[in-house]
PATORNU-5463 format. One record per residue (C-alpha): y, z, x. Coordinates in steps of 0.2 Angstrom, whole numbers. Layout:
% PATORNU-5463
- Y/Z/X
...
***
This chain:
% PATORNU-5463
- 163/252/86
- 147/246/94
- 134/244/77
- 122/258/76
- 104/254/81
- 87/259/80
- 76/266/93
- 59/266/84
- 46/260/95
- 36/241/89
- 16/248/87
- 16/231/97
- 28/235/109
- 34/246/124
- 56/243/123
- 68/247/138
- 85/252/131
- 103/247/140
- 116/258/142
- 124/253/125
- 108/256/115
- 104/238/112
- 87/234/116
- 88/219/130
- 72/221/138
- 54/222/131
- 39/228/142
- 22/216/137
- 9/231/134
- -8/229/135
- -7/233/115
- 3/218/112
- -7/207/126
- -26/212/114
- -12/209/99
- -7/191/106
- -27/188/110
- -34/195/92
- -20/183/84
- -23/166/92
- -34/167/109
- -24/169/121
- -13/185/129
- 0/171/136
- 15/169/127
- 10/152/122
- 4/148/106
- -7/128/104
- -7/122/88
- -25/116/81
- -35/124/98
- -50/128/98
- -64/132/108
- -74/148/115
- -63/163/119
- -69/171/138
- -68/189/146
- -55/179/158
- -43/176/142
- -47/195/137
- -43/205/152
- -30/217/142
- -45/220/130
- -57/226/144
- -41/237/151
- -41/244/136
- -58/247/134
- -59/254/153
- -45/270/147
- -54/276/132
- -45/265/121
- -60/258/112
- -57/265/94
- -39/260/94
- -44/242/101
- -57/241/86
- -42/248/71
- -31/233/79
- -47/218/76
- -51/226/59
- -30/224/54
- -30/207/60
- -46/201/53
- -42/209/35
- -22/207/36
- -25/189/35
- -12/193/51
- -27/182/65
- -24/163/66
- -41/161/72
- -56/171/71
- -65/170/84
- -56/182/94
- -60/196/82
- -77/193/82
- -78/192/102
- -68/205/104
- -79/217/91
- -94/210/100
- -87/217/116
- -83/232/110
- -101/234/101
- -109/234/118
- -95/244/128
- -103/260/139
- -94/271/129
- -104/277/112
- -88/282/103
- -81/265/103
- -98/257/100
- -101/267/85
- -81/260/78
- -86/244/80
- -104/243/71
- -94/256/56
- -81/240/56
- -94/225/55
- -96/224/36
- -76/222/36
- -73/209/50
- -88/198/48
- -87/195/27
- -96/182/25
- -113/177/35
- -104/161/47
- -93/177/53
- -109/185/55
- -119/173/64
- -105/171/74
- -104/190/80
- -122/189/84
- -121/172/96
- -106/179/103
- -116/194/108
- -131/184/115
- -120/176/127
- -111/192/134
- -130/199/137
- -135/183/146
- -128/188/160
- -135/204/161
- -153/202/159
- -156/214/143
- -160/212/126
- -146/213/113
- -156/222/97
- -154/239/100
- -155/251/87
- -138/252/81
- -135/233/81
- -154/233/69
- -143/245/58
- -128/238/58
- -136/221/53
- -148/228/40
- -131/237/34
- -123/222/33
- -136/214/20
- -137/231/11
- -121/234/6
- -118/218/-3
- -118/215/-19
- -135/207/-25
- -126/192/-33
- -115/191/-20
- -127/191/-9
- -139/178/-16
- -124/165/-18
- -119/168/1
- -140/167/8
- -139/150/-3
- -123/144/3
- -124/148/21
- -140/148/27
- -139/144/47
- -126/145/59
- -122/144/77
- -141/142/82
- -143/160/69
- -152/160/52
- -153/173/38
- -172/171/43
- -170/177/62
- -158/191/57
- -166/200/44
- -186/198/56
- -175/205/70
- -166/219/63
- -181/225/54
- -171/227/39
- -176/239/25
- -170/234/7
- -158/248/-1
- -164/242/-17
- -177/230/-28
- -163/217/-29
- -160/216/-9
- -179/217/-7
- -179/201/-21
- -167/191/-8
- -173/197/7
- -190/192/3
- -183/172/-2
- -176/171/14
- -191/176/25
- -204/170/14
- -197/157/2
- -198/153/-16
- -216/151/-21
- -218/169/-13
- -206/177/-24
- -214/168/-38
- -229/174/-34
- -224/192/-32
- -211/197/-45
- -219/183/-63
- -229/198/-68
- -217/213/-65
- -207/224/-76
- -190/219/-68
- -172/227/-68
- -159/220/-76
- -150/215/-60
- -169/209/-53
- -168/196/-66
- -150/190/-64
- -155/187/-45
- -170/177/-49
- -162/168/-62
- -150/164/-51
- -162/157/-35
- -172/149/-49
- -155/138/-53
- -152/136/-36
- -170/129/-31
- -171/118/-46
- -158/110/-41
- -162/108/-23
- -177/97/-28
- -174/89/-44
- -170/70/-44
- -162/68/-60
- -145/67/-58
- -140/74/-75
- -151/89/-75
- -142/92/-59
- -124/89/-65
- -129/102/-81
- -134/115/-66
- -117/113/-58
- -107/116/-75
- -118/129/-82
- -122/138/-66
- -106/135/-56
- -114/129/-38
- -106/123/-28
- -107/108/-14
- -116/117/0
- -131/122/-12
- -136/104/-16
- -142/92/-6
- -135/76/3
- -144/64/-8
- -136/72/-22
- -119/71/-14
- -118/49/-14
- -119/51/-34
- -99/50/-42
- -106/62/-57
- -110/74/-44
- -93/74/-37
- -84/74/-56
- -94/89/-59
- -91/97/-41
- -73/96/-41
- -68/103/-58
- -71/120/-51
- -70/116/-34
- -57/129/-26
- -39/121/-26
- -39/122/-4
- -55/110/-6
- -52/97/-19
- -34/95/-9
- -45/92/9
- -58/82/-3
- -44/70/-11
- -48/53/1
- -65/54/0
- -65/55/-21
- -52/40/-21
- -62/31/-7
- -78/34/-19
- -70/28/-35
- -72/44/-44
- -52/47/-43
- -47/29/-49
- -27/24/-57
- -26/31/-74
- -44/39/-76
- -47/56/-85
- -54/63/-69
- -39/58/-57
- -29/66/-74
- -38/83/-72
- -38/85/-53
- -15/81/-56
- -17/95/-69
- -26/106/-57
- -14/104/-43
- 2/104/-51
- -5/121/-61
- 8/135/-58
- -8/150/-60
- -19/140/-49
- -6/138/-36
- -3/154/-36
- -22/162/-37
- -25/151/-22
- -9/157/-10
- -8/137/-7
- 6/135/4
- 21/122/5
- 16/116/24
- -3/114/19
- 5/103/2
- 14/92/12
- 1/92/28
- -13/85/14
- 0/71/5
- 3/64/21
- -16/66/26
- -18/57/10
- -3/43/11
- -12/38/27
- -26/29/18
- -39/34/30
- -49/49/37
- -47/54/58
- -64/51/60
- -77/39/52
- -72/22/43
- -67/31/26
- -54/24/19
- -44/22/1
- -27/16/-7
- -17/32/-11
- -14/35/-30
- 2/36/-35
- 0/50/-47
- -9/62/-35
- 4/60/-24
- 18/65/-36
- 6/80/-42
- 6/85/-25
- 24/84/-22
- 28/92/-38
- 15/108/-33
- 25/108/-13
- 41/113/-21
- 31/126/-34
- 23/133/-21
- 37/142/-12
- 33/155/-23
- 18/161/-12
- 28/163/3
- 30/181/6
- 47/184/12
- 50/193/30
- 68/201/25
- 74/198/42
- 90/186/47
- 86/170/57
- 95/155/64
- 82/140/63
- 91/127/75
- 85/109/74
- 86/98/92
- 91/81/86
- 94/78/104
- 80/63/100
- 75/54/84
- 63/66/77
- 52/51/73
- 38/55/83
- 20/61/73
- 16/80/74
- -3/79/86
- -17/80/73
- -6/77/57
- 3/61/51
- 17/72/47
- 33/66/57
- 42/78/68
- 59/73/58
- 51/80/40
- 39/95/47
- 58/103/54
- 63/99/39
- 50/107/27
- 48/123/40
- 69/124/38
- 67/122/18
- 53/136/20
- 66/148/28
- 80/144/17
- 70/144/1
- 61/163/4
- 75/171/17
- 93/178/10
- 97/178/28
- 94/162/37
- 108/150/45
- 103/130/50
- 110/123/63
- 107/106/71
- 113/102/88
- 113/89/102
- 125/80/115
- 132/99/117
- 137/97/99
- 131/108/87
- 133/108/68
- 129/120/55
- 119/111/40
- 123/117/23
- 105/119/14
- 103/124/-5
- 87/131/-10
- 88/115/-24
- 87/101/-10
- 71/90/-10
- 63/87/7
- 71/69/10
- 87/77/8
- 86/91/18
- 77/78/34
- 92/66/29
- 104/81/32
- 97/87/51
- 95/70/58
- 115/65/56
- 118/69/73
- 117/57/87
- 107/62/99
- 108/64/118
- 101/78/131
- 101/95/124
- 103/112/128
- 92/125/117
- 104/141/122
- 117/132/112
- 113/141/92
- 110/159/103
- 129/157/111
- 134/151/94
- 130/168/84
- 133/176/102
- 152/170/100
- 152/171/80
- 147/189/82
- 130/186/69
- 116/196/73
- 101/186/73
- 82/193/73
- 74/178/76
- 80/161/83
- 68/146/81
- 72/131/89
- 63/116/83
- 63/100/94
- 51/85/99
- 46/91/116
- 56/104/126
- 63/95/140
- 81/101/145
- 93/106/156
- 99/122/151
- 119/129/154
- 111/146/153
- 92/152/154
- 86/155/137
- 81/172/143
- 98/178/148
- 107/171/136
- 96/182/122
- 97/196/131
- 116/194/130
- 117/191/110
- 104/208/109
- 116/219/119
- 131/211/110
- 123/213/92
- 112/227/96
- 99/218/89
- 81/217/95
- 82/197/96
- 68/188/98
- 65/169/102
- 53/154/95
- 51/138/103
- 43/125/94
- 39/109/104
- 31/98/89
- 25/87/99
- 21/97/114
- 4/100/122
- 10/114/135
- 26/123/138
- 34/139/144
- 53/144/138
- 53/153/157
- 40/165/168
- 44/180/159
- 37/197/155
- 51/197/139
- 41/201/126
- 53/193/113
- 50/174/118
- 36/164/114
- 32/146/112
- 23/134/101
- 16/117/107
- 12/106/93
- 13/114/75
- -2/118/61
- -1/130/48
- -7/144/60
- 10/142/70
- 17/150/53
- 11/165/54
- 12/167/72
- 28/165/68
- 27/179/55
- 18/189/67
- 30/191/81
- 47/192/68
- 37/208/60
- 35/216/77
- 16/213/77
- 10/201/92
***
């Protein structure tokens, strides 16, 4: 009997069914086109690690389809999901796309997008950039961009912040993209909700002195107080010289990096007091520049305290840090020296075990998919080429993304193939990471054929939902195209199959010219391609 299947539509996705119900065939909507875009840039089934770069209305033409049939409040739901979901690889496109939808013809959709602002844009480099991105959308048509509801929206914005909150972030972040707190609050005419908005508002267009000036002799709130105790800190430290009044401010008052000043930065007691409430993400991107400093030396108290830190199951976890980010910054930090500038520093051993240790702790914060995948590694070639932008090798980043699936998924089978050879790996959750790279590179290698692991659970009779296929650079000569041959295991396992091609050292590929919405590629690899990765197994992109 043919298994029963399912014939619940993807939010993301318009499906054909076959005459036996398996789904073989899926329609790329404009839905899952502003999906693709709001995720990573592009509406192309192509996914470039570590891209960046201004998005365009020529990269956006489902989003202005969209727009054009009265879709503008679903258009803004779908930016506000990916921007809060922690679902959007890159920003940007949220904040374009909001921005486009803020200044849309229809007042229904640019109301939805100014009631969404606070929630996309949380912090003010988001906002700066929503405002830039808007500037240069007007350019073009010869008309100003404050109108009455972006003044609101913006003076909303501020309004609705908590004071405190809002005094750290003015402090923090104070210009961006051209924008400063200054020009937004003169522009958008902003009135304070309260005495403690009025407090900062009034720093940042008028300065310190002024407040001073206005609020030594007042009766103030209890919150008042807090704020100007708080900006007091702040511009203490901002022009004091002594380098232990400053370090005092840091551990009493918990500032942080960006509200001090460079010359305070070259002093190594700065940096000791910085890091030991740096967040975990930032001391890990910080580590070469500490050792290259001296602050982090062998055996020191301070480079005792950062292993502590890192190897810390409750900061690990309060932090999300994941595996793939562990091993991208040890390898950053074997290397001895940063991409750019002259830095350099001799790695300390001890870091680099608390690091290694923390990689196979942090397992824990991958969120399981609960879906059954086949991750296929092409051995076809050495696998000793370096992942573009990393100094992670292609032969250990297939091996960490395979331990990642076979650590968190009940359901995943390894396979490595080559030579039209294939071999299925035998991967225990307890394997380190040189055993499981020693365990995918035992074949020799040859040309190579990627339909190979789709036939194999075709011909086994295992329903697969995701096939990834990992390899240097996708260059073959295929038996089958990958399209047919995954339409094929979907009719035959009436599952709704879907295929990942990672080229980890690839700067451009298509798997074929296709409208299937179930294939996509990835050319290079970044923690980004993860949760594309996520994205389209969870029917989202």
């Amino acid at each position: 009997m043919e298994p029963s299947v399912s014939t619940t539509v993807s939010p993301a996705s318009n499906h054909t069914q076959n005459s036996t119900g398996g789904s073989c065939y899926w329609e790329i909507s404009d839905k899952t086109r502003l999906c693709r875009f709001l995720c990573y840039g592009s509406e192309g089934d192509i996914y470039t690690a570590r891209e960046e770069g201004r998005v365009s209305l020529e990269s956006a033409g489902a989003l202005l389809s969209m727009l054009q049939e009265g879709r503008g409040a679903e258009v803004v739901e779908e930016i506000k999901r990916f921007s809060q979901d922690g679902q959007a690889v890159r920003l940007g496109p949220s904040f374009f796309a909001l921005a486009l939808c803020s200044q849309h013809s229809d007042l229904k959709t640019r109301q939805a997008a100014f009631k969404v602002l606070k929630e996309v844009c949380l912090d003010p480099a988001h906002l700066f950039s929503f405002i830039q991105i808007k500037k240069e959308l007007k350019e073009g048509m010869k008309c100003g961009i404050w109108g009455r509801a972006l003044r609101k929206a913006v003076s909303d914005w501020y309004n609705e912040q908590d004071a405190m909150s809002l005094a750290a972030a003015v402090t923090k972040c104070k210009q961006r993209e051209g924008w400063s707190h200054q020009d937004l609050l003169r522009l958008c005419h902003a009135k304070p909700a309260n005495e403690a908005i009025a407090l900062i508002c009034k720093y940042v267009t008028k300065g310190w002195k002024e407040v001073q000036d206005s609020y030594s002799d007042k009766h103030n709130s209890e919150e008042v107080v807090k704020v100007l105790s708080y900006l007091e800190i702040v511009e203490k430290a901002k022009h004091s010289c002594d380098e232990t009044e400053v370090i005092n401010l840091i551990e009493e008052y918990k500032l942080e990096r960006e509200q001090l000043l460079t010359e305070h930065l070259k002093s190594k007691q700065v940096w000791r007091a910085l890091f030991k409430e740096m967040p975990l993400q930032s001391l890990l991107r910080f580590l070469g520049k500490l050792t290259a400093n001296k602050i982090l030396e062998p055996g020191c108290s301070e480079t005792q305290a950062v292993c502590d830190r890192i190897q810390c199951e409750t900061a690990l976890k309060k932090a999300k840090i994941h595996p793939l980010s562990l091993l991208l910054s040890s390898e950053n930090y074997k290397r001895g020296q940063g991409y750019q500038g002259k830095t350099k520093w001799e790695p300390d051993s001890s870091i680099l075990k608390a690091i290694d240790y923390a990689f196979y702790k942090s397992f824990m914060n991958v969120e399981p998919m609960g879906k059954r995948f086949v991750v296929a590694v092409d051995v076809s070639t050495s696998l000793s080429s370096i992942v573009p932008g990393s100094s992670v090798s292609t032969a250990v980043a297939a091996a960490a993304i395979t331990m990642m699936f076979v650590r968190t998924e009940l359901d995943t089978h390894v396979l490595a193939y080559s030579e039209g050879a294939l071999v299925s790996c035998s991967l225990s959750a307890d394997m380190t990471l040189a055993q499981v790279t020693a365990e995918l590179v035992k074949l020799p290698g040859g040309s190579t054929d990627c339909t190979l692991p789709i036939t194999w659970a075709t011909e086994n009779e295992k329903a697969v939902d995701v096939f990834i296929i990992l390899t240097n650079n996708p260059l073959w000569a295929f038996a089958a195209s990958p399209l047919e041959a995954l339409k094929n295991h979907r009719q035959k396992a009436g599952a709704h199959s879907k295929l990942v091609m990672c080229g980890l050292t690839s700067t451009g590929h298509a798997i074929a010219d296709t409208e299937d919405r179930g294939l996509l590629s990835i050319c290079g690899f970044d923690m980004g391609a993860l949760s594309v990765i996520r994205n389209l197994a969870q029917d989202l992109i």
